[in-house]
Chimera marker file (.cmm) of the C-alpha trace (Angstrom):
<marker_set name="trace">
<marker id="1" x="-5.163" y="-9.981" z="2.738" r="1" g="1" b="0" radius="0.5"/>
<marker id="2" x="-2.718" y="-11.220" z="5.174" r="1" g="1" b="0" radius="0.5"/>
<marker id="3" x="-0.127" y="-9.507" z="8.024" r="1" g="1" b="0" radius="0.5"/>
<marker id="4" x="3.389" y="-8.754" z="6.453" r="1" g="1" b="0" radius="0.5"/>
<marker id="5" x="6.350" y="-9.755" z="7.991" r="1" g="1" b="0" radius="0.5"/>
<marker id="6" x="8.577" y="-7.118" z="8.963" r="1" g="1" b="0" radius="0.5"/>
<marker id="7" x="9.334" y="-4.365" z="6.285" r="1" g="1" b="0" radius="0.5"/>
<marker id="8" x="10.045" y="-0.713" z="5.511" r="1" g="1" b="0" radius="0.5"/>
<marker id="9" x="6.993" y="0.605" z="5.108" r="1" g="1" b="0" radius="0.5"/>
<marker id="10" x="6.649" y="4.245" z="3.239" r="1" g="1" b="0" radius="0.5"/>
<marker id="11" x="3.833" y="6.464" z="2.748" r="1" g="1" b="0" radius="0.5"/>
<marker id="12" x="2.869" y="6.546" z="-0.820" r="1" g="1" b="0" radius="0.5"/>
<marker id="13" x="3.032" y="9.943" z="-2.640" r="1" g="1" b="0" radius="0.5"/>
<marker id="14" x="-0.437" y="9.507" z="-3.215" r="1" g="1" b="0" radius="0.5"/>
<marker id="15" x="-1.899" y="9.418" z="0.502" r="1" g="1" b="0" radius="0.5"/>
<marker id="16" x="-3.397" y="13.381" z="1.096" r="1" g="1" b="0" radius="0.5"/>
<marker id="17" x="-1.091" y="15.115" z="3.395" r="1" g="1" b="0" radius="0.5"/>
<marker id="18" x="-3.727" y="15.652" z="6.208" r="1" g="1" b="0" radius="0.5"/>
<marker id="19" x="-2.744" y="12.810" z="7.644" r="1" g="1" b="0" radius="0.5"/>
<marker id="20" x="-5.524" y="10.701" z="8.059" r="1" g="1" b="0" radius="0.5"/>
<marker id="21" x="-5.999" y="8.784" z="4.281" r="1" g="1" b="0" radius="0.5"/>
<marker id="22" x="-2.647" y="7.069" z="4.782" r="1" g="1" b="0" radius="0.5"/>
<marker id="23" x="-1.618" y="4.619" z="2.461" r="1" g="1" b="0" radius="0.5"/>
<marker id="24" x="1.720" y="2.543" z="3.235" r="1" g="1" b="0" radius="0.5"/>
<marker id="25" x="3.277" y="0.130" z="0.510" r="1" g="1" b="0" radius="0.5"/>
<marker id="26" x="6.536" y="-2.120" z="1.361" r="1" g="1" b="0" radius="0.5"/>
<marker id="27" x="8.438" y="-4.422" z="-1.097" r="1" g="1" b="0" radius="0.5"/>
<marker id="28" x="7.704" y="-7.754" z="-0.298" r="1" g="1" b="0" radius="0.5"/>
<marker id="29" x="10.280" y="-9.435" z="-2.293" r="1" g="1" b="0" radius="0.5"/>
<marker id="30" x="8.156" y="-10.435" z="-5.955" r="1" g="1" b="0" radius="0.5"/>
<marker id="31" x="5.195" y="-8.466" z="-4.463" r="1" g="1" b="0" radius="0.5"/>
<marker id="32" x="4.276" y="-5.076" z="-2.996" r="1" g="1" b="0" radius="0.5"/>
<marker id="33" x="2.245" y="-4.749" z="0.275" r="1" g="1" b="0" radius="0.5"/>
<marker id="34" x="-0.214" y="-1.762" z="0.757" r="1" g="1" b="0" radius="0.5"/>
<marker id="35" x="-1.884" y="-1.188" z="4.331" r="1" g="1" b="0" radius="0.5"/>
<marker id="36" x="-4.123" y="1.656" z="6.368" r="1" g="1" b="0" radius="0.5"/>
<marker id="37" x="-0.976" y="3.366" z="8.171" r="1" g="1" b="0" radius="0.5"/>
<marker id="38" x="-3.694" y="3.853" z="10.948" r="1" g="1" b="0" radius="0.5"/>
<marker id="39" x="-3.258" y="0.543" z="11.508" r="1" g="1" b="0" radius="0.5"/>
<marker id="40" x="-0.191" y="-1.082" z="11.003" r="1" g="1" b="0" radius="0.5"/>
<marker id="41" x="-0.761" y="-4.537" z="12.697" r="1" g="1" b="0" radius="0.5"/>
<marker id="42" x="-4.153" y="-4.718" z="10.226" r="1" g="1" b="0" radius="0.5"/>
<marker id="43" x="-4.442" y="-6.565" z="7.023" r="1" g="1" b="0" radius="0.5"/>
<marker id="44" x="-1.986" y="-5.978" z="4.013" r="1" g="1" b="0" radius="0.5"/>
<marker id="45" x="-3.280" y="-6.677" z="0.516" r="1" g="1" b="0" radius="0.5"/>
<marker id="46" x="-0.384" y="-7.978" z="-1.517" r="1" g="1" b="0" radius="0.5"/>
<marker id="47" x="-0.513" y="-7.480" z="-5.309" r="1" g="1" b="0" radius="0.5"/>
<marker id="48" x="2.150" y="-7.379" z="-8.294" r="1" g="1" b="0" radius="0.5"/>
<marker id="49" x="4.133" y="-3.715" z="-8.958" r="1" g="1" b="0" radius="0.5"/>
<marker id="50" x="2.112" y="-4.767" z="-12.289" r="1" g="1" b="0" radius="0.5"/>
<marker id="51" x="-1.165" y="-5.265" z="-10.736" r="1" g="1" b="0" radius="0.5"/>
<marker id="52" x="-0.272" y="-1.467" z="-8.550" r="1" g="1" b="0" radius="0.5"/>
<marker id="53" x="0.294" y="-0.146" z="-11.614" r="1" g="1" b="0" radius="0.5"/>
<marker id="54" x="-3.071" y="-1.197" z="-12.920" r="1" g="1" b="0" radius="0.5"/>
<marker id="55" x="-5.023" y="-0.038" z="-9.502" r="1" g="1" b="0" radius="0.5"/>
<marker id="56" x="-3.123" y="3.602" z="-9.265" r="1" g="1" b="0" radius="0.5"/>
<marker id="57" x="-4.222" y="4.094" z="-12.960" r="1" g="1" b="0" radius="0.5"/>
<marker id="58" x="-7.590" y="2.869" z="-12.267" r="1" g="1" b="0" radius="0.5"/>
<marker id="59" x="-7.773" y="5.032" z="-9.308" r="1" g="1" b="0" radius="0.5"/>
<marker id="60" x="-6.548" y="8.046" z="-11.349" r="1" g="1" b="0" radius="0.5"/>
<marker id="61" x="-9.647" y="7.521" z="-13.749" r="1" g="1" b="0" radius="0.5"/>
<marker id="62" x="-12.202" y="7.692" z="-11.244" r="1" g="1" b="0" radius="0.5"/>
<link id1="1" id2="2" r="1" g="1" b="0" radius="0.2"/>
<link id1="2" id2="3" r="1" g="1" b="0" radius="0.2"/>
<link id1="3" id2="4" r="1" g="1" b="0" radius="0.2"/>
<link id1="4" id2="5" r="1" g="1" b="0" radius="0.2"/>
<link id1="5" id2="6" r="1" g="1" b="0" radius="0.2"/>
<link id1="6" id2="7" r="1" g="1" b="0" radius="0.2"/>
<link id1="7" id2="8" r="1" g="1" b="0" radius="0.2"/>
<link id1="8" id2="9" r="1" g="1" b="0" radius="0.2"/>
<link id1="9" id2="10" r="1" g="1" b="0" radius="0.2"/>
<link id1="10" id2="11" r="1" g="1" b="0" radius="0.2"/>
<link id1="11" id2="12" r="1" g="1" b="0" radius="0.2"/>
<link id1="12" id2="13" r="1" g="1" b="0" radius="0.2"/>
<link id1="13" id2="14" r="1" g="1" b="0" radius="0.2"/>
<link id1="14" id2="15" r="1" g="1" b="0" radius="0.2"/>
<link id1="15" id2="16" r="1" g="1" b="0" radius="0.2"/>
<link id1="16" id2="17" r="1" g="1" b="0" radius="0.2"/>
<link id1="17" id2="18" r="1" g="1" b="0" radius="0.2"/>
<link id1="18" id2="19" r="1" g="1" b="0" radius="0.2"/>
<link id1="19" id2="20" r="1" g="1" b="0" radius="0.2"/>
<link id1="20" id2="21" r="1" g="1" b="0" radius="0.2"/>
<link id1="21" id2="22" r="1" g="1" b="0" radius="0.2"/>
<link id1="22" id2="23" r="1" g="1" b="0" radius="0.2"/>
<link id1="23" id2="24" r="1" g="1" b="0" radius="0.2"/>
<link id1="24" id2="25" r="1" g="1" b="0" radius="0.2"/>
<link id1="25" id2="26" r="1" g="1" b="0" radius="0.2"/>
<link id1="26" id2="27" r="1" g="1" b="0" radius="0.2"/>
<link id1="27" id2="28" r="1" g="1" b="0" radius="0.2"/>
<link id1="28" id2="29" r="1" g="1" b="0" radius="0.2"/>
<link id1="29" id2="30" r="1" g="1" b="0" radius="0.2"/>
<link id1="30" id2="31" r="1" g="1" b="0" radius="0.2"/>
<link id1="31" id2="32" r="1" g="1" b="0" radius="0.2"/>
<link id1="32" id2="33" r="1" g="1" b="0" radius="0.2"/>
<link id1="33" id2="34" r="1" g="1" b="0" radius="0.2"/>
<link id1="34" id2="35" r="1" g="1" b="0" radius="0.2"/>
<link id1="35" id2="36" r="1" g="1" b="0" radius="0.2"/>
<link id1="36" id2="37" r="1" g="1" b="0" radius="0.2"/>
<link id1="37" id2="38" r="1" g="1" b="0" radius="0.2"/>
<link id1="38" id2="39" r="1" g="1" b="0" radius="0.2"/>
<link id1="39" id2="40" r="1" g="1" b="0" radius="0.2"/>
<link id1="40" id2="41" r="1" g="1" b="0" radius="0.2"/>
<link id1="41" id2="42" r="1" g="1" b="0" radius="0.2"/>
<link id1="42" id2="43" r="1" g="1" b="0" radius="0.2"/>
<link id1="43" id2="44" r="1" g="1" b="0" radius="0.2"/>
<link id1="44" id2="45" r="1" g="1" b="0" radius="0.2"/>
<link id1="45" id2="46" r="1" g="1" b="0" radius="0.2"/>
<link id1="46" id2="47" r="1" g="1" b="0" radius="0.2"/>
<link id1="47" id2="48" r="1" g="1" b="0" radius="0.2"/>
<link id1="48" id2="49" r="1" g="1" b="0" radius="0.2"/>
<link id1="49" id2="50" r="1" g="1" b="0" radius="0.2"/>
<link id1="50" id2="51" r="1" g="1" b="0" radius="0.2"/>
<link id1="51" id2="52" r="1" g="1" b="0" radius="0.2"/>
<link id1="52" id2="53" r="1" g="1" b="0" radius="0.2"/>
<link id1="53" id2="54" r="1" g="1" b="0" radius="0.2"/>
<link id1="54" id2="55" r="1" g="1" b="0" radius="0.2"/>
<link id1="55" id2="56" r="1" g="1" b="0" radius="0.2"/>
<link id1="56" id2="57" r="1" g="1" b="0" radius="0.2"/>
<link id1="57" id2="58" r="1" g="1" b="0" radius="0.2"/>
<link id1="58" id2="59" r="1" g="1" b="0" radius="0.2"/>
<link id1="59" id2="60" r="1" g="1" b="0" radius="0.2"/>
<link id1="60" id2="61" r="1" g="1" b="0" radius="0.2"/>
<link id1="61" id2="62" r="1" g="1" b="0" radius="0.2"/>
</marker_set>
């Protein structure tokens, strides 16, 4: 995990709406960066829309 540079960020459908399980995700250009919206200077992890694919639907299945 590395800082982005500077993107549009958007909270992801999937972050709760109470505000404090935030999940951002930004196109990267070739990649898609997801970071804690708590802390937006923190680490990014950077990972294929394939590979998000594969982690929302492992996510989904507990």
């Amino acid at each position: 995990m590395s800082k982005a540079p500077r993107s549009q960020w958007r909270k992801s459908s999937y972050s709760s709406g109470g505000g404090d399980d935030c999940v951002e995700l930004a196109d990267l250009g070739g990649v898609v960066g997801v970071r804690d919206s708590k802390d937006p200077e923190g680490p990014v992890l950077r990972v294929t829309r394939a590979g998000l694919v594969a982690l929302l639907a492992a996510a989904r299945r507990g």
